[in-house]
C-alpha atoms as an extended CHARMM CRD file, in Angstrom:
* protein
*
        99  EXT
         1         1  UNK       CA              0.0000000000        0.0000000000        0.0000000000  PROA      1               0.0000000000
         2         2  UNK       CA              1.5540000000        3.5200000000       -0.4430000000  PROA      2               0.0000000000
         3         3  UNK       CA              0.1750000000        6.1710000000        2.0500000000  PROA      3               0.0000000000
         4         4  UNK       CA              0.4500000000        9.9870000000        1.0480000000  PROA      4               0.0000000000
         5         5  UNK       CA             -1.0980000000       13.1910000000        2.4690000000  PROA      5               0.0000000000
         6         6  UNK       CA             -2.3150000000       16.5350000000        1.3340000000  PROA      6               0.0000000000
         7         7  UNK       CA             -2.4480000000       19.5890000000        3.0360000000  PROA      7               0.0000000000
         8         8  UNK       CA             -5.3380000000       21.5280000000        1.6950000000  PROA      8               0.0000000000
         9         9  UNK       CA             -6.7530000000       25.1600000000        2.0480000000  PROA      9               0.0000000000
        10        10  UNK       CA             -9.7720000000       26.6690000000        3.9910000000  PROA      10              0.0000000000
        11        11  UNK       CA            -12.0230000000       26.1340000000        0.7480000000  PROA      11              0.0000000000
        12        12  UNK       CA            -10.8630000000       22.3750000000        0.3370000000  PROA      12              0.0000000000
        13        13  UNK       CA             -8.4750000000       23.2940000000       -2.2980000000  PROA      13              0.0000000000
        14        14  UNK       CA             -5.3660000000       20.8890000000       -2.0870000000  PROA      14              0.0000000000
        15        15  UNK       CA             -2.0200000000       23.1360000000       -1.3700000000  PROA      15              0.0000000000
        16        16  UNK       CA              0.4790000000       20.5190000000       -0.6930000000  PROA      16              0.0000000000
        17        17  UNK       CA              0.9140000000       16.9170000000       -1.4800000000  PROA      17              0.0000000000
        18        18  UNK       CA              3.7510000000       14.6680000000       -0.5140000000  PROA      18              0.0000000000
        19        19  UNK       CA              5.3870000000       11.4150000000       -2.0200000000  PROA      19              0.0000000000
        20        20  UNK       CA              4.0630000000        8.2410000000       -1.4980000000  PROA      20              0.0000000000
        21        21  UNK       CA              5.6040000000        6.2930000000        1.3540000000  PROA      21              0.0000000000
        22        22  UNK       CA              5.5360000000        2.1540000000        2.2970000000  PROA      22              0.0000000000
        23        23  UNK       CA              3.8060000000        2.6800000000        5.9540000000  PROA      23              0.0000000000
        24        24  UNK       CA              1.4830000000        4.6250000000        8.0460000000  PROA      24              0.0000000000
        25        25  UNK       CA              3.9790000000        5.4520000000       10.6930000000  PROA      25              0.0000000000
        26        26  UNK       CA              6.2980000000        6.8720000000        7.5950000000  PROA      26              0.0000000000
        27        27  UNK       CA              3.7330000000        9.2790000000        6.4780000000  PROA      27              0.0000000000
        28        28  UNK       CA              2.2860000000       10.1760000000        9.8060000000  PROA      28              0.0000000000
        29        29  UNK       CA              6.4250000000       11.2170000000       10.9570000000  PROA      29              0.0000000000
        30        30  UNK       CA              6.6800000000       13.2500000000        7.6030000000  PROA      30              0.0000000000
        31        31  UNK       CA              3.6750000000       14.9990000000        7.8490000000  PROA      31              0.0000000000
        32        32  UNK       CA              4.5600000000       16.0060000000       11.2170000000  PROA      32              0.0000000000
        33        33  UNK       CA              8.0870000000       17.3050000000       10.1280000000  PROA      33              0.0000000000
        34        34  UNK       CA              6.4780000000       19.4550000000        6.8590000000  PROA      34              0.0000000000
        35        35  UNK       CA              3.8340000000       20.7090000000        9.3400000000  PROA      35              0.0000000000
        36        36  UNK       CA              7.1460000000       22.2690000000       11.8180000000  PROA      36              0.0000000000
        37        37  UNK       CA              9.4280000000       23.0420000000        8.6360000000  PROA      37              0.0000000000
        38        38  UNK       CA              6.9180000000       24.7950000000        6.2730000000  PROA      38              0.0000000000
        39        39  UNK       CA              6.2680000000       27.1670000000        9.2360000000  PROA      39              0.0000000000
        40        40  UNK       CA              9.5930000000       29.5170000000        7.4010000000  PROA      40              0.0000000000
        41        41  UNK       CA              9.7140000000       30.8970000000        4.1200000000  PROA      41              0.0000000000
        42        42  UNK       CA             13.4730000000       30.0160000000        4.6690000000  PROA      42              0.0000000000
        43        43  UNK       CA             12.7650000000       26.1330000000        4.2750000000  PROA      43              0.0000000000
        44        44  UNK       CA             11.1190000000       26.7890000000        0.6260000000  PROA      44              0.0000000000
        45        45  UNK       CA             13.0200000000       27.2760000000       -2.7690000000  PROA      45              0.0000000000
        46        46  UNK       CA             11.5940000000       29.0890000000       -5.3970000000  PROA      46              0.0000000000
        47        47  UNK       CA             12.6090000000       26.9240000000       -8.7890000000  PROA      47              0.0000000000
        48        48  UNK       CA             11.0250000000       26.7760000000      -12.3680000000  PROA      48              0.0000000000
        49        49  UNK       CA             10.2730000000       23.5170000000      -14.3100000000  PROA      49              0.0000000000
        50        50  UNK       CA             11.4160000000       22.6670000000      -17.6830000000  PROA      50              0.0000000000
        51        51  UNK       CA              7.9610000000       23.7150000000      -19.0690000000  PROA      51              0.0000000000
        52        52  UNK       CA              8.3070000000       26.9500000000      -17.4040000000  PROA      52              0.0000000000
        53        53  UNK       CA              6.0840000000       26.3600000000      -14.7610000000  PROA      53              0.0000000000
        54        54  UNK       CA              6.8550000000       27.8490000000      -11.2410000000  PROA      54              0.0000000000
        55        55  UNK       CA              6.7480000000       25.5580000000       -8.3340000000  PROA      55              0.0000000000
        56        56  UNK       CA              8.4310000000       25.5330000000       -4.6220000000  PROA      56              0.0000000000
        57        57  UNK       CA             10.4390000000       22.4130000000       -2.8490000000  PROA      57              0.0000000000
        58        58  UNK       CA             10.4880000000       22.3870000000        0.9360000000  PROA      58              0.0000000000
        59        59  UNK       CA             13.6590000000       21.2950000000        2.2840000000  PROA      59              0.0000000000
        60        60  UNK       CA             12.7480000000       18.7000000000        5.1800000000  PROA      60              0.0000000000
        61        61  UNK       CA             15.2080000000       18.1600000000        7.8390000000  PROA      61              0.0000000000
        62        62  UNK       CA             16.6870000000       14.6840000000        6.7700000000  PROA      62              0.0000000000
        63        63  UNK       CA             15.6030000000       15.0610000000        2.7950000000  PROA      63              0.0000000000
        64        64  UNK       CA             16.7270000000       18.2790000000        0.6650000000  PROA      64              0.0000000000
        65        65  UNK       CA             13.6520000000       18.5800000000       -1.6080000000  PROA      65              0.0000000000
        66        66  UNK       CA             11.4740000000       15.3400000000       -0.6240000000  PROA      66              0.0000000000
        67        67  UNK       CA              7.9960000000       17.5880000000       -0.9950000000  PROA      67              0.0000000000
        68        68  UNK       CA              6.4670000000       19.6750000000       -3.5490000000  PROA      68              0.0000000000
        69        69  UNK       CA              3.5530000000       22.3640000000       -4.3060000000  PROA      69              0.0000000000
        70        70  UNK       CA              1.6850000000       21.6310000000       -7.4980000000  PROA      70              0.0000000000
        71        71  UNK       CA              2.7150000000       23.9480000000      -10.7920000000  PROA      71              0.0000000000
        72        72  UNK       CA              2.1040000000       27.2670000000      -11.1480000000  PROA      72              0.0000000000
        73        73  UNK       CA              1.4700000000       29.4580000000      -14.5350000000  PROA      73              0.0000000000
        74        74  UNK       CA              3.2740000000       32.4530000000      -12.4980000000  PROA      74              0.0000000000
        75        75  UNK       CA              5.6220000000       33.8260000000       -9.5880000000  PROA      75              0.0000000000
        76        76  UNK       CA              2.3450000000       35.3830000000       -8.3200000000  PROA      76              0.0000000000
        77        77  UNK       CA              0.4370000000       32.2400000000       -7.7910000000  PROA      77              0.0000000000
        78        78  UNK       CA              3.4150000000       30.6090000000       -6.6240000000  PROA      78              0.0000000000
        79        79  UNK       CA              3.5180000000       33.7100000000       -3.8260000000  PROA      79              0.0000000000
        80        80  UNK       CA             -0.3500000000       32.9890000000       -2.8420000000  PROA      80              0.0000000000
        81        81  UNK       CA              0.2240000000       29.1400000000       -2.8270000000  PROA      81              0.0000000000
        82        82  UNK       CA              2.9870000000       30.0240000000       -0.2210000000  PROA      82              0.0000000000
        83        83  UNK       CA              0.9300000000       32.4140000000        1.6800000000  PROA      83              0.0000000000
        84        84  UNK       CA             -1.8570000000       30.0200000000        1.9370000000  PROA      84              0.0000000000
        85        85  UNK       CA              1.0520000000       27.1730000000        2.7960000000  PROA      85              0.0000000000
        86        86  UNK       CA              2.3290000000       29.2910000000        5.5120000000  PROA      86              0.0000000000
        87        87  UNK       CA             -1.0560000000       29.9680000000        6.8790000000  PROA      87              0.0000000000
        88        88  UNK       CA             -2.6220000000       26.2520000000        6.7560000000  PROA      88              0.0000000000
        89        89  UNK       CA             -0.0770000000       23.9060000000        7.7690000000  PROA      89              0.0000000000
        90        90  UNK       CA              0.8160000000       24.2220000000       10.9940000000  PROA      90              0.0000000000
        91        91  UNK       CA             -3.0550000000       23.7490000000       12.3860000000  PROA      91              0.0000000000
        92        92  UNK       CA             -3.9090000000       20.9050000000        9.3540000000  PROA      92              0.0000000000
        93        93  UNK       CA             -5.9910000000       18.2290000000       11.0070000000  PROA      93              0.0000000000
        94        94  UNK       CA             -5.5640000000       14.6040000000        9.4970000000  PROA      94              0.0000000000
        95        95  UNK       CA             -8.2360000000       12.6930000000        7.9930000000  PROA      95              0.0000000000
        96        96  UNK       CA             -7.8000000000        9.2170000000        7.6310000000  PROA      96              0.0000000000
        97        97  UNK       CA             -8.7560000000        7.3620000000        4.6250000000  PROA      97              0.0000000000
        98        98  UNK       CA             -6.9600000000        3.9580000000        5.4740000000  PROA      98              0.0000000000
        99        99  UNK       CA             -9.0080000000        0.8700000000        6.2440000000  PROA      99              0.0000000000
């Protein structure tokens, strides 16, 4: 089974998704590390895809770029996705949709 998680907006929008992972317990530690590093603009780099699409990694503390924010058409929207990063992570609830 591979486990991920999303971290999503106020209006259910998803924000943040993270790789897939081989156990609960592996997810459940990572989400809990993204939830203290993505707290500083610091931990995020700024980069731009091959297409030309704008997108941000968040440097975890034992992985350099092991999560990443869906594509943006601009710096702008890669600015709001960050803002709205910033402001929902740290209080994201989990919802479990394991059997």
């Amino acid at each position: 089974m591979n486990f991920v998680f999303v971290i999503k907006a106020n209006n259910g929008k998803a924000i943040l998704s993270s790789e897939g992972y081989s156990s609960k317990s592996g997810v459940i530690n990572s989400m809990e590390t993204v939830k203290k590093s993505s707290q500083s603009k610091i931990n995020f780099e700024q980069e731009t895809a091959s297409n030309g699409k704008y997108f941000l990694n968040l440097k975890g503390c034992k992985w350099p770029h092991y999560w990443h924010r869906q594509m943006n058409d601009s710096t702008d929207c890669m600015i709001n996705g960050l803002a709205a990063v910033l402001k929902n992570s740290q209080n994201a609830g989990i919802l479990d949709k394991t059997l």
